[in-house]
C-alpha positions in Angstrom: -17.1 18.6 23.7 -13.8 20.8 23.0 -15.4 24.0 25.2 -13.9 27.3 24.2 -12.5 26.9 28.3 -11.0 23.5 26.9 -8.6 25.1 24.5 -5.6 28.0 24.9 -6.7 29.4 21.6 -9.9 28.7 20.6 -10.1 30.6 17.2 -7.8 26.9 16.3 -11.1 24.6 17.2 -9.9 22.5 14.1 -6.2 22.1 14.4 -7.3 20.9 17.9 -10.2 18.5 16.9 -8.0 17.4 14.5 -5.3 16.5 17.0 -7.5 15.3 19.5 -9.1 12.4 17.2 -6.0 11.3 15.9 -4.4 11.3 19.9 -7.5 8.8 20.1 -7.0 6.6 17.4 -3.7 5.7 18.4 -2.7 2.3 20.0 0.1 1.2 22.2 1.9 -1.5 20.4 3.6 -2.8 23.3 1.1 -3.2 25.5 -0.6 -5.3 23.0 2.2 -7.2 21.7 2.7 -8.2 26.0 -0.8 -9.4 26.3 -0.5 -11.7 22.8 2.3 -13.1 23.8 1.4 -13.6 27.2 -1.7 -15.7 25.8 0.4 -17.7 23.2 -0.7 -15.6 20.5 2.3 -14.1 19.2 2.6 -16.9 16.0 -1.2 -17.9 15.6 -2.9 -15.8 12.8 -5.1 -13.6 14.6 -2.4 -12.5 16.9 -0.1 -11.4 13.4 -3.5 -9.5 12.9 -3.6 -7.4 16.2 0.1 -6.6 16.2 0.4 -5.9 12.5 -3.0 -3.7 12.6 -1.0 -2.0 15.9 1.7 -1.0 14.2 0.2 0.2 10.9 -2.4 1.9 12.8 0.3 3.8 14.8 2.8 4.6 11.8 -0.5 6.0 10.4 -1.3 8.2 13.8 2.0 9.7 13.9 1.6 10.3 10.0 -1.6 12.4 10.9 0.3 13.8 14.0 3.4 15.0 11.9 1.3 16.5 9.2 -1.3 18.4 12.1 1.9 19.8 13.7 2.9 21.1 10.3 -0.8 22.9 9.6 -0.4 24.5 13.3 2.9 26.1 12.4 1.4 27.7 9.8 -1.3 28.9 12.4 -4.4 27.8 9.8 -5.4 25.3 7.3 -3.5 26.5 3.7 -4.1 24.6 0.3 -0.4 24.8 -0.6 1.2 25.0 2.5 -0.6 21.5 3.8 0.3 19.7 0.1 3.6 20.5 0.5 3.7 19.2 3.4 2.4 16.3 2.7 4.6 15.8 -0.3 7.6 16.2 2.1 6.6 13.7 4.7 5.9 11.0 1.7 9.3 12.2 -0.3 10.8 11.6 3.7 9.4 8.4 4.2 9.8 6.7 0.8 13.6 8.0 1.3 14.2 6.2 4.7 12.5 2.5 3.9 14.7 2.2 0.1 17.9 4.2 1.0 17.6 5.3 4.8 17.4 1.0 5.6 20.2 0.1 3.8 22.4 3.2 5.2 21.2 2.3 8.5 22.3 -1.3 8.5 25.8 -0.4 6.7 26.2 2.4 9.9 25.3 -0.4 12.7 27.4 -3.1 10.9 30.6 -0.9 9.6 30.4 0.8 13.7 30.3 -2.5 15.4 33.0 -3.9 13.1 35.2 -1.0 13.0 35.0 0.3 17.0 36.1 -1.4 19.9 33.8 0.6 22.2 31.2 -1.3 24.5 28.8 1.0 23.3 29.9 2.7 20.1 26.6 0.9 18.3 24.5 2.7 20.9 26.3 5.7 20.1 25.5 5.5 16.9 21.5 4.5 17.0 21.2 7.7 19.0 22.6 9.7 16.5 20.4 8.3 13.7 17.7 9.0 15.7 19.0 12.4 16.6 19.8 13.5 12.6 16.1 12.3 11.6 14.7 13.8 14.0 16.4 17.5 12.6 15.1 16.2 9.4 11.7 15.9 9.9 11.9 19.2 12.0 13.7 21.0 9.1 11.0 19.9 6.7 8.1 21.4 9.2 7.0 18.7 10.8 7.2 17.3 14.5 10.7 15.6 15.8 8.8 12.9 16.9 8.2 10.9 13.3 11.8 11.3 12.6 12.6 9.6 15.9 9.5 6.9 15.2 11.3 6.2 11.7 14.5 5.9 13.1 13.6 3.2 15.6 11.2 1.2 12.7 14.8 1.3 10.8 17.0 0.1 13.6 14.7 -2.5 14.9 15.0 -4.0 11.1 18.2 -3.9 10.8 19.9 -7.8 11.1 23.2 -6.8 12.6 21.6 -5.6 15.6 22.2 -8.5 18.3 20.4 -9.3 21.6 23.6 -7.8 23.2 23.2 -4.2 21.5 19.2 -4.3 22.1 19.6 -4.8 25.5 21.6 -2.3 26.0 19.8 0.1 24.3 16.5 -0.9 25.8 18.9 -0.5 29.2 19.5 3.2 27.6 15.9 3.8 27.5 14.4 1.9 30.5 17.4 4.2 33.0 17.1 7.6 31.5 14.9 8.7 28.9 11.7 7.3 30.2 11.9 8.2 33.6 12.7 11.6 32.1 9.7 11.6 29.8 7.2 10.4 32.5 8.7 12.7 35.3 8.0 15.4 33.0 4.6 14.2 31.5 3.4 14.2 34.9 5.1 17.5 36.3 2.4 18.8 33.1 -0.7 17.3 34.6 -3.0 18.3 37.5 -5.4 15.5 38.8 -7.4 18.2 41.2 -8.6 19.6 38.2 -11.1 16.3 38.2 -12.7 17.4 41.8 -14.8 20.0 39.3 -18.2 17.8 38.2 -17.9 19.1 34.7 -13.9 18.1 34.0 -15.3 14.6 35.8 -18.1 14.4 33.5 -16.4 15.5 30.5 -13.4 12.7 31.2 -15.6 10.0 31.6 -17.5 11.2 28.2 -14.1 11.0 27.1 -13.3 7.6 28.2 -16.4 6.6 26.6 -16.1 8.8 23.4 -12.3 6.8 23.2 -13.2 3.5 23.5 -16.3 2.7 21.8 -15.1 4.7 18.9 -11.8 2.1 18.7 -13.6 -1.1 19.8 -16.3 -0.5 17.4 -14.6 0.4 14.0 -11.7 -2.6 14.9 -14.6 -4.5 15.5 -16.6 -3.4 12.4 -13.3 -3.7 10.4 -12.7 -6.9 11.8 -16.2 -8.5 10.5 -15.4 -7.3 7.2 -12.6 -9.0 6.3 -14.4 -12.1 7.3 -13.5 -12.8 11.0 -15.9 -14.7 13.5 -17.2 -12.4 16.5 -15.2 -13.5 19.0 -12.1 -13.2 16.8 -13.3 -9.4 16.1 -14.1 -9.0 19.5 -10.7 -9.9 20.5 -9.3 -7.3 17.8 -11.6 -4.4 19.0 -10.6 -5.4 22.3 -6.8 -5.3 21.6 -6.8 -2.0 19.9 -8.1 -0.3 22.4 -4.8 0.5 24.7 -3.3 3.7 24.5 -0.3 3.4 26.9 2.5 5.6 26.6 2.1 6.3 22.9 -1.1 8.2 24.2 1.0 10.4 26.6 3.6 11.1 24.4 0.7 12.5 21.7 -1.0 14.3 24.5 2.6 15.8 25.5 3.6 16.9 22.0 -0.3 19.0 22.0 0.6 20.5 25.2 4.0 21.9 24.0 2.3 22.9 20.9 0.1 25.0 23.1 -3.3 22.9 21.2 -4.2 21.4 24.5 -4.6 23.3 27.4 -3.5 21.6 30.9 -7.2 20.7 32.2 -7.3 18.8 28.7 -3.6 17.4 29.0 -4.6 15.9 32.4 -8.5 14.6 30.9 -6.4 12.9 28.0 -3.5 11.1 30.4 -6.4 9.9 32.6 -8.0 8.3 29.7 -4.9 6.4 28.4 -4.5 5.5 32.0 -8.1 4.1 32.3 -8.0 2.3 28.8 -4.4 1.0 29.0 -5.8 -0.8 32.6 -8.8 -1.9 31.5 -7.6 -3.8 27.9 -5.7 -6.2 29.4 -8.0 -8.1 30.9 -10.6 -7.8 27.9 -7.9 -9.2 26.0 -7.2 -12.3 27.7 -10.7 -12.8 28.2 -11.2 -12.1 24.2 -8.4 -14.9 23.0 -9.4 -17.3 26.0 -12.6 -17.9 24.1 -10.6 -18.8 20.9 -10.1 -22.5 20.1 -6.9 -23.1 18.0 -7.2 -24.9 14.8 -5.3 -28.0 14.4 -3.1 -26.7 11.0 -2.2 -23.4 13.5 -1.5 -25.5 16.4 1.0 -27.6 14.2 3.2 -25.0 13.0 2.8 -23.1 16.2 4.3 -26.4 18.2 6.9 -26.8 15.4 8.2 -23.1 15.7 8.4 -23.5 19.4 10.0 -26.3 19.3 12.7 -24.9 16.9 13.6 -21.8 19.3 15.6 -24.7 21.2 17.9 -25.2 18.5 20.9 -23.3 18.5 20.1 -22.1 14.9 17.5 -20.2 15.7 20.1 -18.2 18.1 22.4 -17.7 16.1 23.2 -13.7 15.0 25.8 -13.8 12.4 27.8 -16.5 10.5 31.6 -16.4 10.2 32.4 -18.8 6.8 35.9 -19.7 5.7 36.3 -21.8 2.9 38.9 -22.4 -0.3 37.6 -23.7 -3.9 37.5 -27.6 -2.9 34.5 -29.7 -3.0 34.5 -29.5 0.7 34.9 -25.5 0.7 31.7 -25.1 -2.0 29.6 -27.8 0.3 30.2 -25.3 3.6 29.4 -22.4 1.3 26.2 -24.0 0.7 25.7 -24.7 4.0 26.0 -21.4 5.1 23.4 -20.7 2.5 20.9 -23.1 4.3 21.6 -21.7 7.7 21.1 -18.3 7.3 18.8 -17.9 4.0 15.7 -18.4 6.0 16.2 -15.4 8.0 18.4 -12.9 6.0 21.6 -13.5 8.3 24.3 -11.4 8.1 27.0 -13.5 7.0 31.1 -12.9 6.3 32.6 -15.0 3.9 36.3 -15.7 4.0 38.0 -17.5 0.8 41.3 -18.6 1.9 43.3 -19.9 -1.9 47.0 -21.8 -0.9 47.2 -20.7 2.5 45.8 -17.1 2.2 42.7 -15.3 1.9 42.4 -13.9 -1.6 43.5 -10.1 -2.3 41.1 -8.3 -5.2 43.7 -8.8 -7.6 43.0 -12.7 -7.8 41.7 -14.0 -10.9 39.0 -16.2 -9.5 37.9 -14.2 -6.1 35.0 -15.9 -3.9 32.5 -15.6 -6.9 32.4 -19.5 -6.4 32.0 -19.6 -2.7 29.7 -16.5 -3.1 27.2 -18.4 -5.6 27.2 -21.6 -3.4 26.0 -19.4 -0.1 23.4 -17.7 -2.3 22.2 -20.9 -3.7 21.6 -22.4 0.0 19.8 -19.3 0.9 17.4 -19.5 -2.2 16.8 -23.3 -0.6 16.7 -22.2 2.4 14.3 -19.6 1.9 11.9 -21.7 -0.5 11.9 -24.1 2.4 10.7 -21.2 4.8 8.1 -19.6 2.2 6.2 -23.0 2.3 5.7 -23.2 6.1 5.8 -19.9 7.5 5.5 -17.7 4.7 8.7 -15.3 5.4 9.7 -13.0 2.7 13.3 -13.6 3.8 14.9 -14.5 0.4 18.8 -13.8 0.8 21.6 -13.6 3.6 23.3 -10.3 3.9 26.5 -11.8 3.0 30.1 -9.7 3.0 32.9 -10.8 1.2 36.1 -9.8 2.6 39.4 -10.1 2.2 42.8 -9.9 4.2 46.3 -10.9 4.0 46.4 -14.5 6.2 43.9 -16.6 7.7 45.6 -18.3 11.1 44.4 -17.9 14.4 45.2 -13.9 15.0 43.7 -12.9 12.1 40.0 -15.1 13.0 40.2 -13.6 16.2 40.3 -10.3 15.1 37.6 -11.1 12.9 35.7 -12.8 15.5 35.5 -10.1 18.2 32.8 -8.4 16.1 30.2 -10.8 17.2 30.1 -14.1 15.3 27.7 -16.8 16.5 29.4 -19.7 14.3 32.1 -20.2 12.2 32.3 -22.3 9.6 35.3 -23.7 7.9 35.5 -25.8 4.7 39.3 -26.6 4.2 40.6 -29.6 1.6 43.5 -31.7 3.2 42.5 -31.1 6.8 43.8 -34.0 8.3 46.9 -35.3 9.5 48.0 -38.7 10.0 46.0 -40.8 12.2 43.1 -38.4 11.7 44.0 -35.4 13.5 43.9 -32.1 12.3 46.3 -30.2 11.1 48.0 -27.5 12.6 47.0 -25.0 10.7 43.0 -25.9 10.9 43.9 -26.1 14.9 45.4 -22.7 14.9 42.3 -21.5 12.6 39.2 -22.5 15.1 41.1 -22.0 18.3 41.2 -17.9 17.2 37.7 -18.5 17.1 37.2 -20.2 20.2 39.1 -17.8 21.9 37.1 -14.6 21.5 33.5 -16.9 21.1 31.7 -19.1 23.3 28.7 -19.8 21.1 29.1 -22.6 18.2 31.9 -23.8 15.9 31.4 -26.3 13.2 34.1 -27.6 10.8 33.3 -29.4 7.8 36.0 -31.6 6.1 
């Protein structure tokens, strides 16, 4: 199908074929990931399936896509060139999921502690995104996995709260898509389809497309054991190519491997496929009885997204070495151990948080959160299987713990503070001044949960 009139330089047929079937291959996650959970899929089994097999299968195209670009740089397909290539990209990726995720979680948390900015965390995502992106290009390889990586590692990081996603999702929804699709379609030419052979080749195209992904989902899906309807519904799913698609089919064009006639065929077909899988979708999972040990945990986890716990962001603990202050340690523990929640701890020793010249320190207070998170995330394990086993828990340490000092901490973005205090209450059970002065810093700058043990 790819005509010598189809390419700009046809002496590069295979760079081009090879670009072509991996533009093809790729799905658009969040098309798919709208259409599961519009049908109530999202937690059930064989939705995990379609959006996990989504995202590998993308992480994989963009892979393929990174390591083509680097073969058409070099103008040919070379022995050494392409393995070191490929020894780059794996060197770059193994890099950013051990050492890039943690640097990208200490950047996010130490900005949005240390900056008083509205949008010094956005500020900072962008230029993550920006510096892997000049990686990826400095090692020969598009801009676009560098950018892909970045956003896998920022999505993943725990700190980042519904407020900083939204905005950043604001970023992207006002300005850089409009930008991308203004200039996406600036590139592509719909009269080119009035010519019978560009019509017939697209709809070859469409067809090429999307029995090619139905089938081998489908064929996959049958392998590892699934009924027909339930690989029907997966050949079904993968088979959207959304904007993913016309990002691919942009990066060719600027490569100068597609020409514009095949630019415009390619948008068209991630337009046609993109309309038409939603509504095999739906009709795919409507034929899909739920079993009753899904439907179970599927009505217990909804029912738990009404708790406030499941809301909560970040913990805020302040405790001393009393029975009561190792209980809320623990506590903490349980709270956030089931989904790795960021968590500052506070140890306050004779009126004041300790300095790193104390003796003791938090170690107690430190051990007691980590032991509720071990609970916590055993508890998890057995239900939901979550590989969450730990909080990310700071320990930190300033001169005075009163009201100022819990507001200052508190402006960061706390969804609950804990306090476990001994000799907390005054005569006729009141508080005490102190404990008063402590919470009402918190209350001050947070109107999300408080809870005091004592």
């Amino acid at each position: 199908m790819l005509v010598p009139a189809l390419l700009p330089n046809p002496t590069q047929r295979v760079i081009a074929g090879l670009f072509l079937g991996t533009a093809l291959s790729i799905s658009s996650v969040k098309i798919v990931a709208m259409v599961v959970r519009e049908m109530n899929f999202m937690r059930r089994n064989l939705g995990q399936i379609i959006i996990s097999s989504a995202i590998i299968e993308d992480t994989i195209g963009w892979l393929i896509i990174a390591i083509t670009f680097g073969i058409a740089t070099n103008g040919s397909v070379q022995l050494i060139p392409l393995v070191t290539t490929v020894a780059e990209v794996g060197l770059f990726m193994v890099s950013s999921f051990t050492i890039g995720r943690r640097l990208v979680f200490a950047l996010i948390r130490w900005t949005n502690d240390a900056f008083r900015s509205e949008y010094a965390v956005i500020t900072v995502i962008l230029i993550i995104m920006g510096v892997m992106a000049l990686i990826t290009n400095l090692i020969g390889v598009h801009t676009v996995l560098g950018a892909f990586v970045a956003g896998i590692l920022v999505g993943e990081s725990p700190i980042l709260s519904s407020h900083i996603e939204g905005q950043l999702r604001g970023v992207i929804t006002a300005l850089f898509m409009p930008i991308f699709f203004g200039m996406a379609g600036l590139s592509a030419d719909l009269t080119v389809l009035a010519d019978p052979t560009l019509a017939m080749l697209t709809v070859a195209l469409v067809l090429i497309a999307s029995l090619g992904k139905f089938s081998g989902a489908f064929i996959g899906g049958k392998f590892a054991g699934m009924s027909f309807k339930e690989a029907t519904a997966v050949g079904s799913a993968m088979n959207a190519r959304g904007s993913t698609e016309v990002i691919v089919a942009s990066i060719g064009l600027s490569m100068n491997i597609l020409s514009h006639n095949l630019f415009t065929m390619i948008v068209t077909m991630a337009v046609i496929t993109t309309l038409a899988m939603p509504p095999m979708l739906r009709w795919a999972l409507g034929r899909l009885p739920i079993g009753q040990d899904q439907k179970q945990r599927v009505d217990r986890e909804a029912l738990d997204e009404y708790g406030f716990v499941s809301r909560l962001e970040r913990l805020l603990v302040l405790v001393d070495d009393s029975t009561i202050g190792k209980f809320t340690a623990y506590l903490a523990g349980l709270v956030g151990g089931g989904s790795g929640m960021p968590t500052t701890l506070l140890h306050l020793k004779d009126g004041r948080i300790d300095t790193p010249t104390d003796t003791k320190g938090p170690e107690h207070a430190v051990k007691e959160i980590k032991k509720g998170a071990e609970k916590s995330a055993e508890a998890v394990k057995r239900t939901e299987d979550t590989l969450v086993d730990k909080v990310h828990l700071t320990a930190r340490t300033e001169t005075r713990a009163n009201g100022e000092t819990i507001a200052e901490e508190a402006r960061k973005g706390y969804g609950m503070l804990l306090v476990g205090l001994d000799n907390v209450l005054a005569e006729k059970g009141s508080f005490t001044p102190a404990l008063n002065d402590i919470t009402s810093g918190f209350a001050s700058t947070s109107s999300l949960h408080r809870a005091t043990a004592r």
